[in-house]
C-alpha positions as CSV (number, residue, x, y, z in Angstrom):
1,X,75.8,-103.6,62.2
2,X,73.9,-101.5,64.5
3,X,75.1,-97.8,65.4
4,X,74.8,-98.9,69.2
5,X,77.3,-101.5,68.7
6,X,79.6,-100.0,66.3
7,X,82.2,-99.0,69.1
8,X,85.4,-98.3,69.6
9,X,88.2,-97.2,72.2
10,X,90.2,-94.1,71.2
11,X,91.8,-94.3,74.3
12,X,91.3,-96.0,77.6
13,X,88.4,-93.3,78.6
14,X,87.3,-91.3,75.2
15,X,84.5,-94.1,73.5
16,X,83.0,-93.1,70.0
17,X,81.0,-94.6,68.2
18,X,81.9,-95.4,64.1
19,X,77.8,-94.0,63.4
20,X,75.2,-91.2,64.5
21,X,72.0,-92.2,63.4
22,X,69.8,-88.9,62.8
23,X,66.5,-89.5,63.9
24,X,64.9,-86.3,61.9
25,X,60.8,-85.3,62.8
26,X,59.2,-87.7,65.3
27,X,55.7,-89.5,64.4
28,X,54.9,-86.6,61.7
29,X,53.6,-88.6,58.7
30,X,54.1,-87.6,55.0
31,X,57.3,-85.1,56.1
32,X,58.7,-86.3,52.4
33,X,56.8,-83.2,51.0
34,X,58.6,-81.0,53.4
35,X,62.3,-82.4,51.9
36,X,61.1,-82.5,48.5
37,X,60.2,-78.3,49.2
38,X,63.6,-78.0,50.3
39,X,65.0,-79.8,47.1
40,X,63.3,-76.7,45.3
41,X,64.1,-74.3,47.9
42,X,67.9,-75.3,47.5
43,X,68.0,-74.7,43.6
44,X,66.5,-71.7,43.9
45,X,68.9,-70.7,46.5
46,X,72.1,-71.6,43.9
47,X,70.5,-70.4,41.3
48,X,69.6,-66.6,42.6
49,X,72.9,-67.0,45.0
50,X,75.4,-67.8,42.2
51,X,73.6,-64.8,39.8
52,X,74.1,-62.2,42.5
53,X,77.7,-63.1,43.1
54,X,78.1,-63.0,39.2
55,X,76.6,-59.6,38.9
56,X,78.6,-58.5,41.6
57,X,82.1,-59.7,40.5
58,X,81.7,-58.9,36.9
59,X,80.0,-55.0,37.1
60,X,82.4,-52.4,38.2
61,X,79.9,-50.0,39.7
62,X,79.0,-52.7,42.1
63,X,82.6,-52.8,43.4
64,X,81.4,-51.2,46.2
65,X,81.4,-51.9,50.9
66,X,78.2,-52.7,50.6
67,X,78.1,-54.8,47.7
68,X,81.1,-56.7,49.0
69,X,79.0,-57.5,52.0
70,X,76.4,-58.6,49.7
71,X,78.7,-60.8,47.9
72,X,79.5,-62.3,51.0
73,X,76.3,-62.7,52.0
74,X,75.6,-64.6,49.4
75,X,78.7,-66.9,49.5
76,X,77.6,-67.8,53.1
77,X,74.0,-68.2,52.0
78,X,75.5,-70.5,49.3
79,X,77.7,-72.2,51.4
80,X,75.4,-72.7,54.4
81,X,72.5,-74.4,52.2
82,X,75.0,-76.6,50.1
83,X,76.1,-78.0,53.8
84,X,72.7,-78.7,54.9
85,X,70.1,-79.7,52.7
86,X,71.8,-82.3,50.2
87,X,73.1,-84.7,53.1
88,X,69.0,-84.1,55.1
89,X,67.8,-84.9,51.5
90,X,69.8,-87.5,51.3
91,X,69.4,-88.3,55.1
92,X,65.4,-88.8,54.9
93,X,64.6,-88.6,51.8
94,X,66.9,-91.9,50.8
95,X,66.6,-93.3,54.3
96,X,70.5,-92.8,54.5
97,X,70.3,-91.7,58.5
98,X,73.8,-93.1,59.4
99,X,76.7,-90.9,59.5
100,X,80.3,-91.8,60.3
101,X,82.0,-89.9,63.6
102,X,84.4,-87.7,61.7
103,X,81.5,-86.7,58.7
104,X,79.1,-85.9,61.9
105,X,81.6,-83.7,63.6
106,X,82.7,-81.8,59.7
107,X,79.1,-81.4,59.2
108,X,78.3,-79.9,62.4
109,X,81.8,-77.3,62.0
110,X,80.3,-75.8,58.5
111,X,77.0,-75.7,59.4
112,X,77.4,-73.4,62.5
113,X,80.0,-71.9,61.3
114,X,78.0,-70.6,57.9
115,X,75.3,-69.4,60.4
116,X,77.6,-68.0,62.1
117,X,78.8,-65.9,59.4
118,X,75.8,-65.2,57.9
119,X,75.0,-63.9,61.7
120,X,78.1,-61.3,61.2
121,X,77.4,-60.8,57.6
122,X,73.6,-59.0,58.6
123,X,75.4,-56.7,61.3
124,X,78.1,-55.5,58.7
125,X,75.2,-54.9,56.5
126,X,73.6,-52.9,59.6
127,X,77.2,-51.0,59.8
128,X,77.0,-49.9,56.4
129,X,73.5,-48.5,56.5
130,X,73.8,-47.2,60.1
131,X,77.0,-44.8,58.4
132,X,75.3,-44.4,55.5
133,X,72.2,-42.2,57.0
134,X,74.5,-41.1,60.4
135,X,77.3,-39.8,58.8
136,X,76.1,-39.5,54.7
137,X,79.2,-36.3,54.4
138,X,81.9,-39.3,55.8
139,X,80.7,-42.7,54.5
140,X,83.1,-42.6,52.0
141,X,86.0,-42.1,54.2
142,X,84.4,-44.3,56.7
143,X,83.4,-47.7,54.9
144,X,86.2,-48.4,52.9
145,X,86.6,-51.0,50.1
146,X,89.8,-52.4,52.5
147,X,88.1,-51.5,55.9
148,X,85.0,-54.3,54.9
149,X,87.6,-56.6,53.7
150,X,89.3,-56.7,56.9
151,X,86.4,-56.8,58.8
152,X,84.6,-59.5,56.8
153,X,88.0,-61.6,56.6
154,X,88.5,-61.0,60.7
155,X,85.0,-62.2,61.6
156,X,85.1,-65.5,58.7
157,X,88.1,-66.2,61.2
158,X,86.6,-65.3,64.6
159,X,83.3,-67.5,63.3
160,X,85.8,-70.1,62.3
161,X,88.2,-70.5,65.6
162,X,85.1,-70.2,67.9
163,X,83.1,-73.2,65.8
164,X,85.8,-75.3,65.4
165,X,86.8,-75.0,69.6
166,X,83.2,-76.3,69.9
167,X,83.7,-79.3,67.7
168,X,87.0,-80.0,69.5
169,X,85.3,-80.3,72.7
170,X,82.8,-82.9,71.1
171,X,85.3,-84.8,69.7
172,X,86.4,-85.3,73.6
173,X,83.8,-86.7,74.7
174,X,82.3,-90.2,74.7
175,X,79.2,-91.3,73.6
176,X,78.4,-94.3,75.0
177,X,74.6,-94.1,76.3
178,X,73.4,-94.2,72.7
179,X,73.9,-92.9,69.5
180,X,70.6,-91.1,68.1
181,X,70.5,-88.1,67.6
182,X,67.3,-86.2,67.6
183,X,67.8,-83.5,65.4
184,X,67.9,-83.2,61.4
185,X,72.1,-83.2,61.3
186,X,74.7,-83.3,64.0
187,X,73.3,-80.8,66.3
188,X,75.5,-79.3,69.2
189,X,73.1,-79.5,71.8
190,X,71.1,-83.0,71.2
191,X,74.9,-84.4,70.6
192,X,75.8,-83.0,74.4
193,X,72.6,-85.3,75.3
194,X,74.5,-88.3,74.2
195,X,77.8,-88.0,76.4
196,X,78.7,-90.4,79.3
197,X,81.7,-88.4,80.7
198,X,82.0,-84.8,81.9
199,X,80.7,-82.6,79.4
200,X,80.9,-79.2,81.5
201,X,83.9,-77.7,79.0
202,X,80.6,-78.3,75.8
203,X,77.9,-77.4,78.1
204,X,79.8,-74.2,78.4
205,X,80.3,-73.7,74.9
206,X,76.6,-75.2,74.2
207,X,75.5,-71.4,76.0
208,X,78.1,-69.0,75.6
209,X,78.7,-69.5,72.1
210,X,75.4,-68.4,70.6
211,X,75.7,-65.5,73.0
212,X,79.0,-64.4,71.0
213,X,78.5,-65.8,67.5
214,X,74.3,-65.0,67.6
215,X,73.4,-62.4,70.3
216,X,76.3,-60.2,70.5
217,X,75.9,-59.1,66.8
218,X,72.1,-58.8,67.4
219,X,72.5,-56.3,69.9
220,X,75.0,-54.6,67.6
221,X,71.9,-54.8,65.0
222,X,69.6,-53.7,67.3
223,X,72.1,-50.5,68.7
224,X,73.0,-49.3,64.8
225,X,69.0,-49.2,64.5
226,X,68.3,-47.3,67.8
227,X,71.4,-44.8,66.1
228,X,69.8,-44.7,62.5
229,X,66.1,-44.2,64.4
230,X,67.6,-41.1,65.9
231,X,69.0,-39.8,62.5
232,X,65.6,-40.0,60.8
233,X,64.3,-37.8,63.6
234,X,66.6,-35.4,62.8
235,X,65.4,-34.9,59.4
236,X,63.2,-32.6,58.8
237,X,61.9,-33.5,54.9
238,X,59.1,-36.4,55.6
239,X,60.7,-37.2,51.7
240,X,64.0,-37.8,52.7
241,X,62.8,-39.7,55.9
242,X,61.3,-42.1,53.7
243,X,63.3,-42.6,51.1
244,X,66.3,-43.1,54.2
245,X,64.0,-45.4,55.8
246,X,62.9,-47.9,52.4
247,X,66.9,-48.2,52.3
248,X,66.7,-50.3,55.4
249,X,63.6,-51.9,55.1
250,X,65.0,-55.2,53.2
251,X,67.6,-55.5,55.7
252,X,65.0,-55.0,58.6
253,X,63.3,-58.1,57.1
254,X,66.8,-60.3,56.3
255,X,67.6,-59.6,60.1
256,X,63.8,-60.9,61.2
257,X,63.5,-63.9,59.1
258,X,66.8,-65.3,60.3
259,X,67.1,-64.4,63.7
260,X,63.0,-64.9,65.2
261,X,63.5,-68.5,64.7
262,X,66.4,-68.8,66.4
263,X,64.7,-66.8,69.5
264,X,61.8,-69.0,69.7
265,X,64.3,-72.1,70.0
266,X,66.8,-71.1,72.5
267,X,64.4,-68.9,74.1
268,X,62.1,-72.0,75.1
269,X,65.5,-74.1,75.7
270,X,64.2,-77.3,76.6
271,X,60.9,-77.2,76.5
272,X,60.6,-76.9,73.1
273,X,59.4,-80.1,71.2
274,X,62.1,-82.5,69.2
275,X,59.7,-81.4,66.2
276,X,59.3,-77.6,66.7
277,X,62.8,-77.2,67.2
278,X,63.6,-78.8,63.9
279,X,61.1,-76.9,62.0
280,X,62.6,-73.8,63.7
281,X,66.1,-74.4,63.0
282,X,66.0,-76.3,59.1
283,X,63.3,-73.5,58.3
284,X,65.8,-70.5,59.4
285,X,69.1,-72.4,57.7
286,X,67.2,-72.7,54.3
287,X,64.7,-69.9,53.8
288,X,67.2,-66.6,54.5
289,X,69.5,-68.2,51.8
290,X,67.0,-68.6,48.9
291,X,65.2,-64.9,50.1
292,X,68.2,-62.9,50.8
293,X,68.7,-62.2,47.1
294,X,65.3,-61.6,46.0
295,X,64.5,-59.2,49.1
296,X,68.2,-57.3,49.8
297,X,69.9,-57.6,46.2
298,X,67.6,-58.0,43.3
299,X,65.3,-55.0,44.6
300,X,68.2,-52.3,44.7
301,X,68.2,-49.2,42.1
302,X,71.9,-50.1,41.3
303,X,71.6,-53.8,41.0
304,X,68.7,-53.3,38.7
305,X,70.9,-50.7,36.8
306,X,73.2,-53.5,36.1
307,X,71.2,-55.9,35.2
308,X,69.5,-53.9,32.4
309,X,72.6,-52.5,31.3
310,X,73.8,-56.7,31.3
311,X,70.8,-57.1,28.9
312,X,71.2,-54.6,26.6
313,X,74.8,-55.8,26.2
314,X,73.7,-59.2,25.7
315,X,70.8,-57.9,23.0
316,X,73.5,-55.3,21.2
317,X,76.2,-58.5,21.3
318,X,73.3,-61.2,19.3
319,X,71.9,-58.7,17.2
320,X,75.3,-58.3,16.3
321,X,75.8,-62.2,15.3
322,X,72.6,-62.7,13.4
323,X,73.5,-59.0,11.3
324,X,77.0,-60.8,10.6
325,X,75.6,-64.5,9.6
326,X,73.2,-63.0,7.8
327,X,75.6,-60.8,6.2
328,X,77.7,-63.4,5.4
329,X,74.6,-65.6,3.9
């Protein structure tokens, strides 16, 4: 049965249809290189992802603000990639491009709302760092264990409430022009496209929300770097300028490679190709994930620390068991 007859009346004005059909890239030929590159992009992403989380849960010395923010970090990064790439594998890779309503409208909710929290995520790793060279004598007192918990758990539910308001609104509306969508999942905006009623309450949404969940923590970003800029000034000892300034280098390039896409695509709004705009958008909801731990985590002094001193206990442990089967022998 075809997507563009598969209808039905939730009510006597709301139509929706029982498939979205994802149209993915438009007359690009051989783009099953590009999915298979995200099939390797994506285990490396669980993979580095899942060993920073270990690291971080099972070392004491990295039960520390900042490495709870990592942690979450990488939870998001996880979470965001697992939403995404299987189903477009699976989408255009196994030529699956149908997708029931209620799947399109779950898929678009943790999609966003994993960018969305890896959004916050980068500006309470800015927070930390901006304390950190500001106010070295009072980070302790400042950035608390509890205080990043709080403000971690507050913004998973800000990200949350304002994502799923969004989805709500979809759900409202009635699709009954057609039923492609021309985007690589079951995007917000090309979805708004589709609607034959009033759509004003999602047009809304469509702008203001990337101003709040996207834009609004970048300028926080942006205002704790203008602050830490000022600091380094301050310091006399070129030394210590450096060594204050490699401390936010990685982040500096975390906050880049996620958020420069998403200013080329909004920034060009509608202008911007059906292609460029998916390149744009898959590109910054798969690389960050798989880089975040390689550039922010796996470079520190402390999580190297730990991971030599997880090594040595691993060598001293089997050393151990062949000295006691041999013994036994």
């Amino acid at each position: 049965m075809s997507p563009l007859n598969s209808v039905h009346f939730t009510n006597t004005s709301i139509v929706h249809p029982d498939f979205f059909f994802i149209s993915g890239f438009a007359g690009i030929p051989h783009t099953n290189y590009y999915y298979v590159f995200m099939c390797f992009v994506y285990v490396l992403t669980v993979v580095v992802n899942t060993f920073v989380m270990f690291m971080i849960y099972t070392d004491h010395c990295l039960h520390s603000p900042k490495y709870i923010a990592v942690f979450n970090l990488a939870l998001c990064d996880l979470g965001g990639s697992t939403a995404i790439i299987p189903k477009m594998i699976d989408t255009f890779l196994f030529k699956s491009h149908l997708i029931s309503f209620n799947a399109c409208l779950t898929n678009m909710f943790f999609i966003f709302f994993f960018i969305c929290i890896q959004s916050f995520t980068l500006a309470i790793l800015s927070y930390d760092r901006c304390v950190a060279i500001c106010f070295p004598l009072r980070y302790n007192e400042i950035v608390t264990s509890k205080s990043i918990l709080v403000i971690t758990a507050t913004l998973w539910i800000l990200a949350g409430l304002g994502v799923l308001i969004g989805v709500i609104f979809i759900s409202r509306l009635s699709f009954c022009k057609s039923t492609v969508i021309d985007s690589y999942f079951c995007d917000h905006a090309p979805m708004l496209l589709l609607a034959c009623n009033d759509n004003t309450p999602s047009m809304v949404i469509n702008w203001s929300h990337p101003i709040v969940l996207l834009w609004i923590p970048l300028l926080f970003i942006t205002g704790t770097y203008i602050c830490i800029a000022r600091a380094l000034l301050k310091i006399a000892a070129t030394s210590e300028r450096l060594k204050a300034m490699k401390t936010c280098t990685a982040h500096l390039i975390l906050v880049s490679v996620f958020y420069f896409p998403f200013i080329i695509t909004y920034g060009m709004g509608s202008n911007i190709h059906q292609n460029a705009r998916i390149i744009n958008m898959s590109l910054t909801t798969i690389l960050p994930p798989a880089l975040n731990p390689i550039i922010y985590s796996l470079k520190t002094e402390e999580f190297t620390a730990s991971i030599k001193k997880l090594y040595r206990r691993k060598k001293i442990h089997y050393r151990e068991k062949i000295n006691k089967y041999f013994h036994h022998k």
